[in-house]
C-alpha positions in Angstrom: -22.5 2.2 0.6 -25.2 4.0 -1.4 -26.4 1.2 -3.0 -26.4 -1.0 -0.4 -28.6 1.3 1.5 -30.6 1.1 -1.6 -31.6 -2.5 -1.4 -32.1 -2.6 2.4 -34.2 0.1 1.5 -36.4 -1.4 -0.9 -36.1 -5.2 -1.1 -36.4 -8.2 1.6 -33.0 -8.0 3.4 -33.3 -11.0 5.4 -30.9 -13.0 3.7 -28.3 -10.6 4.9 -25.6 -12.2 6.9 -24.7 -11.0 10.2 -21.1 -11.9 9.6 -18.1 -13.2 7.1 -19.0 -17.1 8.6 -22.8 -17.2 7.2 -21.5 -15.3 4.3 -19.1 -17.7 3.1 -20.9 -20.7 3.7 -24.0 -19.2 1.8 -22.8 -18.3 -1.4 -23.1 -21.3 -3.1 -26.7 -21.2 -2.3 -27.0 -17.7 -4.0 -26.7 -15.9 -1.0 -25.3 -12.7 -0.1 -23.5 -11.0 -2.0 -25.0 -12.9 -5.0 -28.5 -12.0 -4.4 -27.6 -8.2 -3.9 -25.3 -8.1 -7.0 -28.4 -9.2 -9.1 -30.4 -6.2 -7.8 -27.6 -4.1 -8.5 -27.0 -4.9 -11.9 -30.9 -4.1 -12.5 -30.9 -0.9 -10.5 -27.1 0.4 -10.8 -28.2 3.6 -13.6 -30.9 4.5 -11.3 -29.3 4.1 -8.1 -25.7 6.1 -9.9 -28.5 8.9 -11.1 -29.7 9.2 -7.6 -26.0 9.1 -6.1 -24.9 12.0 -8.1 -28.5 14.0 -7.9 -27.2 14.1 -4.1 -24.4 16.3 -5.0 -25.6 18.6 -7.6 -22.9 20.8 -9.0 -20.3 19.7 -6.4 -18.6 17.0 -7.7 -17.1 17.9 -11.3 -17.8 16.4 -14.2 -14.1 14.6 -14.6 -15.1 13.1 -11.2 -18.8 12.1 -12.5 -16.8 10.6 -15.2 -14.7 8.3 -13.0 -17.7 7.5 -10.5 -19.8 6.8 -13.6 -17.4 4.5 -15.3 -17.0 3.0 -11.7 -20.6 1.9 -11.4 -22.0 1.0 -14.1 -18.5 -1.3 -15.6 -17.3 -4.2 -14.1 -15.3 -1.8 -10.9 -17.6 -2.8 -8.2 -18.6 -6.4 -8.7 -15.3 -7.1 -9.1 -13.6 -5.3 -6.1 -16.4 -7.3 -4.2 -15.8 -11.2 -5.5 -12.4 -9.9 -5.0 -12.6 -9.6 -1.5 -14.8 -12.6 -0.8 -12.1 -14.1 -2.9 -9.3 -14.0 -0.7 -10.9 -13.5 2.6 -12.3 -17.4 1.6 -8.5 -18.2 0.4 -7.1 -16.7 4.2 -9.8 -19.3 5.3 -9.2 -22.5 3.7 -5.4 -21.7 4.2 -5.7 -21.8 7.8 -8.0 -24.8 8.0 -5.7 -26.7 6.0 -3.1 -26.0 8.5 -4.6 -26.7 11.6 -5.8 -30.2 9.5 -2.2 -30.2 9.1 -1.9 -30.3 12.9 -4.4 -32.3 13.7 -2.4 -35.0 11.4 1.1 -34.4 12.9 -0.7 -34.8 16.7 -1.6 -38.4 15.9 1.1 -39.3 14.2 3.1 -38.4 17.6 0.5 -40.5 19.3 0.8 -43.3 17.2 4.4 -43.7 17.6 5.5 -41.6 20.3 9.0 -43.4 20.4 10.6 -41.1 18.1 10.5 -38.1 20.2 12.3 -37.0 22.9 9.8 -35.5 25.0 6.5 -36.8 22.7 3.9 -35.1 25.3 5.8 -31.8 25.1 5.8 -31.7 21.7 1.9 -33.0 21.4 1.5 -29.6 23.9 3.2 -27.4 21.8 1.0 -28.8 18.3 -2.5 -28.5 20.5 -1.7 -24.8 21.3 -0.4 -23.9 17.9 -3.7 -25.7 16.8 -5.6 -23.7 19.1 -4.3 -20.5 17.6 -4.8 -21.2 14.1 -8.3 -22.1 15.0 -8.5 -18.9 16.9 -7.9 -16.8 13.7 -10.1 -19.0 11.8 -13.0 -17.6 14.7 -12.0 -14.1 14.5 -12.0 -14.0 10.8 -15.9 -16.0 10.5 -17.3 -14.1 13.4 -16.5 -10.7 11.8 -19.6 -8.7 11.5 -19.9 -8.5 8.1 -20.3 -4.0 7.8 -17.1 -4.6 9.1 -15.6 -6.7 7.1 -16.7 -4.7 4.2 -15.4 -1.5 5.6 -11.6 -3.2 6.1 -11.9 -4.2 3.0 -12.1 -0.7 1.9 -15.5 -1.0 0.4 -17.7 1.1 3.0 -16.3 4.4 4.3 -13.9 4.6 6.5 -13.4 7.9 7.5 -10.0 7.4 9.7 -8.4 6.8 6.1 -9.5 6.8 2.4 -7.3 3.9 1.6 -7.9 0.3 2.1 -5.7 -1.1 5.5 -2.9 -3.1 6.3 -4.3 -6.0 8.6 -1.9 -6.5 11.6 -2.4 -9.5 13.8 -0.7 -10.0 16.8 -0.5 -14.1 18.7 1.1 -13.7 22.1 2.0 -17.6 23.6 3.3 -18.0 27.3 0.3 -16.7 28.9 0.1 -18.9 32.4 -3.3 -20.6 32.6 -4.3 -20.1 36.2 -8.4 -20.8 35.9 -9.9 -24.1 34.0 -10.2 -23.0 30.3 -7.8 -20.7 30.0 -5.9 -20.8 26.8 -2.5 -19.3 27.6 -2.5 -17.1 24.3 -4.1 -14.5 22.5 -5.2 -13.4 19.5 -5.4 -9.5 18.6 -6.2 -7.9 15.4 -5.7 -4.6 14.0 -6.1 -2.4 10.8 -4.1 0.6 10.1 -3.8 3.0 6.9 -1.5 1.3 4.4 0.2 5.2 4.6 1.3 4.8 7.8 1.8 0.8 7.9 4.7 0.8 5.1 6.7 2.2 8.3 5.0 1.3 11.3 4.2 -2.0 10.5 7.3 -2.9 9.1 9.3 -6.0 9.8 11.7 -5.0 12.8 9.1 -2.5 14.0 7.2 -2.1 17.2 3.6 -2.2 17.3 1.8 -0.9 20.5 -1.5 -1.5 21.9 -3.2 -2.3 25.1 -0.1 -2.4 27.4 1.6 -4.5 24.7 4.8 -4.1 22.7 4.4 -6.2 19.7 7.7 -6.5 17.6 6.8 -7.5 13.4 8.0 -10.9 13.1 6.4 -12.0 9.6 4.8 -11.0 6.4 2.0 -12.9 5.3 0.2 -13.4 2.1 -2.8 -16.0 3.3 -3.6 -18.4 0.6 -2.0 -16.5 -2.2 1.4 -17.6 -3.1 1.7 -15.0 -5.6 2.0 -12.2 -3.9 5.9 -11.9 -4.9 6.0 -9.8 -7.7 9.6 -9.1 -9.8 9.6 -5.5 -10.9 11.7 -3.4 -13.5 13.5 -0.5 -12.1 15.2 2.3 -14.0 18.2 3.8 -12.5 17.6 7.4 -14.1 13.6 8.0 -13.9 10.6 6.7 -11.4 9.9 4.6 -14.0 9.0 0.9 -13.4 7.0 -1.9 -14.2 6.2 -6.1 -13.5 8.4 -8.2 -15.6 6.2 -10.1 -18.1 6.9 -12.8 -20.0 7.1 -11.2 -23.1 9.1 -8.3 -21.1 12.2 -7.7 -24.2 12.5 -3.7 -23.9 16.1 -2.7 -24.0 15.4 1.2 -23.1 13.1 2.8 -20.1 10.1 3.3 -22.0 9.7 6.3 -20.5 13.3 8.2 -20.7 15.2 6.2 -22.7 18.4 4.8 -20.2 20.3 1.9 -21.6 20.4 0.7 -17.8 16.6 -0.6 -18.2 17.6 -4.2 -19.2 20.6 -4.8 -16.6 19.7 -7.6 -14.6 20.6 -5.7 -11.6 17.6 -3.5 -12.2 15.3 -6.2 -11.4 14.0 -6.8 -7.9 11.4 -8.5 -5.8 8.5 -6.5 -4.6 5.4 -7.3 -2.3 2.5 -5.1 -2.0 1.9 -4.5 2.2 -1.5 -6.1 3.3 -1.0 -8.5 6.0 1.9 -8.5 9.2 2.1 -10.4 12.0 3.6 -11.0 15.5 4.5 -13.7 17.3 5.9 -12.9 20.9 5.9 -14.0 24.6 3.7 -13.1 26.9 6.2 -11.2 29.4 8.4 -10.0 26.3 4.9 -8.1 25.2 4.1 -6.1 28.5 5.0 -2.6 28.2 7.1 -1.9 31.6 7.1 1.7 33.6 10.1 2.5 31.9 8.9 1.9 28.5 7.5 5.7 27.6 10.0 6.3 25.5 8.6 4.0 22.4 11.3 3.0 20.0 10.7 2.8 16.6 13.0 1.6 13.4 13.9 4.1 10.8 13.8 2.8 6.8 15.1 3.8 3.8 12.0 4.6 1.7 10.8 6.6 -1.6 8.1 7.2 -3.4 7.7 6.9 -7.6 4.9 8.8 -9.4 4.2 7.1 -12.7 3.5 10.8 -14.9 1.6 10.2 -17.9 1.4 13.7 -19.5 -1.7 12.2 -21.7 -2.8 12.8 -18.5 -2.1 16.1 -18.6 -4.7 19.1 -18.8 -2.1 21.2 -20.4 0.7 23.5 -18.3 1.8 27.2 -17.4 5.0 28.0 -17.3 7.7 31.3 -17.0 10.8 30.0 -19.6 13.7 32.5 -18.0 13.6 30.9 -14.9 12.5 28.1 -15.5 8.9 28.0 -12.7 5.8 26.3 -14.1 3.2 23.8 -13.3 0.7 21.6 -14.7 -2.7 19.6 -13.5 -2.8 15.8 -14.0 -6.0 14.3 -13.6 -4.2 10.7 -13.2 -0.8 10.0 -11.4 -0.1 6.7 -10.0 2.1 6.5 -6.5 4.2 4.1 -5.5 5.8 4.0 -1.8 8.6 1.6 -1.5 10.2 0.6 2.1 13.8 -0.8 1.4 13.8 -2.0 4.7 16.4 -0.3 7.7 19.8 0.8 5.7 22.8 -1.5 6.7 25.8 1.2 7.2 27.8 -0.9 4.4 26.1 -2.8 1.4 25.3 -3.5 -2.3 23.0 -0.1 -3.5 20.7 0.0 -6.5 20.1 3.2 -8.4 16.3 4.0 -8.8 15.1 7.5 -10.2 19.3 8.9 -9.9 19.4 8.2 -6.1 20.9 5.2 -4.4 18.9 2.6 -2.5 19.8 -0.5 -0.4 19.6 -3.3 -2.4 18.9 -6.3 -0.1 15.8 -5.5 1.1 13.9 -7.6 3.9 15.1 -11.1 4.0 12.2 -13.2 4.0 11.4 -16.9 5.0 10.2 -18.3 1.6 8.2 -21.3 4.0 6.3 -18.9 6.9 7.2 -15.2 5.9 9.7 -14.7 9.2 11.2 -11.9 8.1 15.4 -12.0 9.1 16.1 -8.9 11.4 19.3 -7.2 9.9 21.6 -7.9 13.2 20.8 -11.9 14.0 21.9 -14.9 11.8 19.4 -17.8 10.5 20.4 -19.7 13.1 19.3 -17.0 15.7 16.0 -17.2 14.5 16.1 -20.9 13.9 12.7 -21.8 16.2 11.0 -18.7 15.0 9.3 -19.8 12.0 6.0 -21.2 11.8 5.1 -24.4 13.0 3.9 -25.3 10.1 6.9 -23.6 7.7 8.7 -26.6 5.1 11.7 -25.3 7.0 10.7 -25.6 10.8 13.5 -27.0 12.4 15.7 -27.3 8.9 17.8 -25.0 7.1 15.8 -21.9 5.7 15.7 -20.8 2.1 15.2 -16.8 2.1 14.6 -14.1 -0.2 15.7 -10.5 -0.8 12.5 -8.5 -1.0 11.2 -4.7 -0.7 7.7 -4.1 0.3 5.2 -1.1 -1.4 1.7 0.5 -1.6 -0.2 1.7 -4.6 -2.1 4.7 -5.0 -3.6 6.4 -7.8 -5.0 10.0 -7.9 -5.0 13.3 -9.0 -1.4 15.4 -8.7 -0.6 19.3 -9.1 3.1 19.3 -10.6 5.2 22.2 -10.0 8.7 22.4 -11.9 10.8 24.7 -9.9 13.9 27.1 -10.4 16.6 24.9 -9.0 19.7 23.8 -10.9 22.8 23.1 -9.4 23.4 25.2 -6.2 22.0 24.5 -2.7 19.4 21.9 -4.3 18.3 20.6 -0.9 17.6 24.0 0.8 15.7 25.3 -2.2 13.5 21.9 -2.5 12.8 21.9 1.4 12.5 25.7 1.6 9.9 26.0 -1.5 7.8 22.9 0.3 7.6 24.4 3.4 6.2 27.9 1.4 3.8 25.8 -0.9 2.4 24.5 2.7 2.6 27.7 4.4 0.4 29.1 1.6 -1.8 26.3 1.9 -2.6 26.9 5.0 -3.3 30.0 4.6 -5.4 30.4 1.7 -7.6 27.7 3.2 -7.3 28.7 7.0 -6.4 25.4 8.0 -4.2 22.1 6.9 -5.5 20.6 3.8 -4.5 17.2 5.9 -5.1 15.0 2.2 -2.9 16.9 0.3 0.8 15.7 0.8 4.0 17.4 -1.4 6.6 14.8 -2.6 10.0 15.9 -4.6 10.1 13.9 -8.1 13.0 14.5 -10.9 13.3 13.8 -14.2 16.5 13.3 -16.7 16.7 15.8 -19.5 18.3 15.2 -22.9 21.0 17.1 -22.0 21.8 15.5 -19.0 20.7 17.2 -16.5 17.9 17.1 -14.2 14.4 18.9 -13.7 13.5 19.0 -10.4 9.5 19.4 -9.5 7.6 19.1 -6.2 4.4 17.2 -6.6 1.4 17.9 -4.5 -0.3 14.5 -4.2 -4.3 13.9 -3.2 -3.9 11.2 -1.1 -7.7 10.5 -1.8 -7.6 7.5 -3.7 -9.1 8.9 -7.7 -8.6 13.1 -5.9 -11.0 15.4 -4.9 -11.0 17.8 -7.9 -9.5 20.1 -5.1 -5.6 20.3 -7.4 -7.9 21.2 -10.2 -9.3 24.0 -8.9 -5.6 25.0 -7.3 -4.0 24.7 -10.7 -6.0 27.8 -12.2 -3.2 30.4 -12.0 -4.8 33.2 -10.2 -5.5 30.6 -7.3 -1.7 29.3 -7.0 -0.2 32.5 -7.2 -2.2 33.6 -4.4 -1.1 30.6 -2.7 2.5 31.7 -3.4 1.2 35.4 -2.3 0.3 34.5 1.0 2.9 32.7 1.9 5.3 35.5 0.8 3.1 37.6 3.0 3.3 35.3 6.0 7.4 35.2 5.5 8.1 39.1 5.2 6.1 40.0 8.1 6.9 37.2 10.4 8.2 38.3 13.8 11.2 35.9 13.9 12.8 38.5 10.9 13.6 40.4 13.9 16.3 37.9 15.3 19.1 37.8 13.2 19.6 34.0 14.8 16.2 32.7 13.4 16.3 31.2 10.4 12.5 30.3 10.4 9.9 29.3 13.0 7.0 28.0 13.9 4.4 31.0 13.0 5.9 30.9 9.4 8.0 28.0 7.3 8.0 25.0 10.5 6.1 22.4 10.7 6.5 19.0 13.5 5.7 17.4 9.5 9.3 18.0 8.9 11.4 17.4 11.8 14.4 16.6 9.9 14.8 19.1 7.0 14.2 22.1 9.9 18.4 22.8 9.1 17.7 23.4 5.3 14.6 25.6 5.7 15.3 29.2 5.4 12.8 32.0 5.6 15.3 34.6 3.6 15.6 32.0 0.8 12.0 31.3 0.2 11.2 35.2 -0.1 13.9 35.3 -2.6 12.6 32.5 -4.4 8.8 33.9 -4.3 9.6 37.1 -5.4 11.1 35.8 -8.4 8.8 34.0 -9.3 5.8 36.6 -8.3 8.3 39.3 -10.3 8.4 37.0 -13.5 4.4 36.0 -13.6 3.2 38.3 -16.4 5.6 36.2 -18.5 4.2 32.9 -18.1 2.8 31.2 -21.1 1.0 28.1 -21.8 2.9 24.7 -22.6 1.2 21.1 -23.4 3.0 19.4 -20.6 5.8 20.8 -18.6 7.5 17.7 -19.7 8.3 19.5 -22.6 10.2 22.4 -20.7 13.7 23.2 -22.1 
C-alpha cells in the first residue's frame, strides 16, 4: 500500500486501470502492474527506508528484518504476478466453459432429434451460459483496489489474512419484466479463520434474506490444488509427499508409523466455495431465526522449529516453562462433520475421521454425509465429465496456512484430570490477558499442542498464537518473565477475590475464568483449580532457570 501510494504520488498514474478487465487485457502491452513493478524495483530501498522512518522505534528490529527481506527480495513481485496469475486462470476457465456451451447449444440445434425435449434442454444451456458469463462480469468489472485488497495485498482491516471467496448462483427466479434473468449472482469474502467452518461443505451461508447451503469446492483453472500430505500419528508433524519422499521415521520425533500408507491423505487448501440453490429453497422464512449451522471435526498443527527458538525459561520440579518462537507455522484442518461410526486416522496421538469430504473429481459437488450419488445425481455442474453419468469422487480434508510468531508454555500436567487443567490454565492465561492489557488482545488466540517424549509419555503445552500473519512482536515482549508472571499474577488476583468464591455452587463465572469464547469446555473450568495451579507455579518462580528450547525439558 505504501508503495503504491508512492508512485501515484510521484509518477504519471494514468495508465492505472479502473478495474481487473482493463488490467488483464493490458498487460501484454506493459501495462499495469508491469509499468509500476519497474518503478518499484528502482525505488523499493528508498521507499522501504521511508516505510520504516514512519515507525521509528516501534516496530523491532526482528520485524525490520522480515519487512526488509520482504521488500527488497523477490516477496512482493511475486505475491503480485501471483495473483494476476490465477485471477487470469479463474478467467480463461470460465470462458472456456461458456465456449463449451455455446458449442453444446448448436449442436442441439443442429440435430435436435436426439433429445427428448431439445428446447428445454437448449433453455437450461442458455441460462447456465448466462451465469457463467455473469461471473466472468463480476470478476472483470471488479474495481481493481479491490481486487487487490481480496487478494490480501492492500489492508484489510476486518482480517489480516487473505479470504476465502464464497460465491453464491441462485436459478428459479421467475422472470416477470422483459430482461429479467431469473438468477443471480452473489459474491462474498470472508476470513479464511472463520471460512474453514462456516464455509464449509454442508454449511449454511446467510446473507440478504438468503440461506445459501455449500454445494461445491472450487479451484478455477488450477487442477492442482489437490495436494497428498504425510501425517504422523504421534506428533503435528506433516509434510507434501514428494517424489523423492523415502523417509521411513517422522523427521521430527522419530515414529515408525511415518511411512504407513495409511498416513497419507488428500488435502486442499480453502480459497474458493460455492452454492448453487433455488430461488424459494434460498429465502430465509419467519421461522428461520434460529440459524443452523454444521459442527466439524477439526485441529490445528503447529510446525515448532526450536531453531526458531529465542532460548527458554523453565522451573524443572514441576515441570512449568515457556519459550518465544519468532517463527511457528499453523495449520487448521476441517475433517469434515464426524460420521457416528467410521475408519479414524491418528494425527498428533488423537483420532480423526478418516474420510473427509467426498468430492466430485469433475465439478467439486462435495457428497453431503447422509444422501447417496444418486441423490445428488443432477447436482453437478453442467459442464462436469460426469453430468448425467456415474461420478468418480474423492476422499479429501480441507486447511488453511498461517505462519507467525508463538509464545509456548509447557505446563504441569501429567496424567490426572488432563482436560480440566488444560481448559482451566487457558481460561487463566486469558483472564490475565485481559487484565494486564485492560481489554481482549482479540489477535492473540491459545491452542493446546503435545509432544511425544522418549520415554513415552507426553508434554503437554498451550501455545499462544498471533494470528497476524509474520506477529506483532507483541509474544516477544510477553515472553520476558517479569511480564508473564504478572500475567499469571493478575489472574490469580482476579480468581481469589472473585465474588462467585462466595457460592459454594459456582465453580467459575463470568467476572473471572468464562468466556462466550468457550462455550463448550464451561464444565471443565474450575476457579479452585486454576488458583492451585498459579500458586504453584508463582511459589516455584525463583527456581526457574534458562533452557535452549523447552523441547529439551526432561
Amino acid at each position: 500500500a505504501f508503495c503504491l501510494d508512492s508512485w501515484t504520488a510521484n509518477e504519471d498514474v494514468s495508465s492505472l486501470p479502473h478495474d481487473v478487465r482493463t488490467m488483464l487485457n493490458g498487460i501484454d502491452r506493459g501495462g499495469f502492474p508491469l509499468d509500476f513493478l519497474e518503478i518499484y524495483e528502482e525505488n523499493k530501498a528508498e521507499w522501504l527506508t521511508q516505510f520504516l522512518e514512519l515507525f521509528g522505534e516501534v516496530i523491532s528490529p526482528e520485524n525490520q528484518g522480515l519487512i526488509k527481506n520482504f521488500a527488497l527480495g523477490p516477496g512482493l513481485v511475486n505475491e503480485i504476478r501471483d495473483a494476476i496469475h490465477k485471477v487470469s486462470l479463474e478467467r480463461e476457465d470460465l470462458q472456456s466453459i461458456s465456449r463449451e456451451y455455446r458449442e453444446q447449444i448448436k449442436h442441439i440445434e443442429d440435430d435436435p432429434s436426439q433429445y427428448q425435449e431439445p428446447e428445454q434442454e437448449i433453455q437450461n444451456l442458455k441460462q447456465a451460459r448466462a451465469i457463467v458469463l455473469q461471473m466472468i462480469k463480476e470478476i472483470e468489472e471488479k474495481y481493481i483496489l479491490n481486487f487487490f485488497t481480496d487478494a490480501g495485498l492492500l489492508p484489510n482491516y476486518a482480517f489480516p489474512e487473505s479470504g476465502v471467496k464464497f460465491r453464491g448462483i441462485i436459478t428459479g427466479i421467475e422472470k416477470i419484466n422483459q430482461g429479467d434473468k431469473g438468477y443471480l449472482v452473489k459474491e462474498y469474502i470472508r476470513p479464511a479463520a472463520y471460512a474453514l467452518r462456516e464455509l464449509a461443505p454442508g454449511n449454511t451461508f446467510y446473507a440478504e434474506e438468503r440461506k445459501l447451503p455449500v454445494t461445491h469446492l472450487e479451484a478455477p483453472g488450477d487442477q492442482n490444488e489437490i495436494e497428498q500430505w504425510q501425517f504422523c500419528d504421534q506428533c503435528s508433524y506433516m509434510e507434501l509427499v514428494q517424489a523423492h519422499h523415502h523417509s521411513t521415521t517422522c523427521p521430527s520425533c522419530g515414529s515408525e508409523m511415518w511411512s504407513d500408507q495409511g498416513q497419507k491423505k488428500e488435502m486442499m487448501e480453502m480459497h474458493q466455495v460455492a452454492s448453487w440453490t433455488d430461488h424459494y429453497m434460498s429465502l430465509v422464512g419467519d421461522d428461520s431465526d434460529d440459524r443452523e449451522q454444521k459442527y466439524y471435526e477439526a485441529g490445528q498443527f503447529f510446525d515448532i522449529n526450536p531453531a526458531y527458538s529465542t532460548g527458554g525459561h523453565i522451573i524443572p520440579n514441576l515441570p512449568f516453562g515457556f519459550e518465544y518462537l519468532n517463527q511457528v507455522t499453523l495449520r487448521e484442518i476441517n475433517f469434515a462433520q464426524s460420521p457416528y461410526m467410521g475408519q479414524q486416522i491418528q494425527i498428533a496421538a488423537k483420532d480423526y475421521p478418516e474420510q473427509g469430504y467426498k468430492v466430485c473429481k469433475g465439478c467439486g459437488l462435495v457428497l453431503p454425509p447422509d444422501k447417496s450419488p444418486e441423490d445428488v445425481a443432477k447436482d453437478h455442474k453442467r459442464n462436469c465429465i460426469f453430468y448425467n453419468k456415474e461420478a468418480e469422487w474423492e476422499n479429501i480434508y480441507l486447511y488453511r496456512s498461517m505462519t507467525s510468531e508463538a509464545l509456548r508454555i509447557l505446563l504441569p500436567v501429567s496424567t490426572v484430570l488432563v482436560s480440566e487443567k488444560l481448559a482451566t490454565f487457558e481460561a487463566c492465561l486469558e483472564l490475565g490477558l485481559r487484565k494486564k492489557f485492560k481489554g481482549n488482545p482479540d489477535h492473540l488466540r491459545i491452542y493446546p499442542h503435545t509432544e511425544p517424549t522418549q520415554e513415552g509419555s507426553r508434554r503437554r503445552y498451550l501455545v499462544i498464537y498471533d494470528t497476524v500473519p509474520g506477529g506483532t512482536s507483541f509474544l516477544r515482549d510477553l515472553a520476558n518473565p517479569e511480564n508473564l508472571k504478572e500475567v499469571l499474577q493478575l489472574a490469580l488476583q482476579t480468581m481469589t477475590t472473585c465474588v462467585c468464591r462466595s457460592d459454594p455452587n459456582k465453580r467459575a463465572c463470568y467476572r473471572c475464568l468464562y468466556s462466550y469464547r468457550h462455550q463448550r469446555d464451561l464444565e471443565l473450568i474450575d476457579r479452585e483449580l486454576g488458583i492451585r495451579l498459579l500458586e504453584e507455579i508463582l511459589n516455584n518462580w525463583s527456581q526457574m532457570e534458562d533452557i535452549v528450547t523447552l523441547s529439551d525439558a526432561q
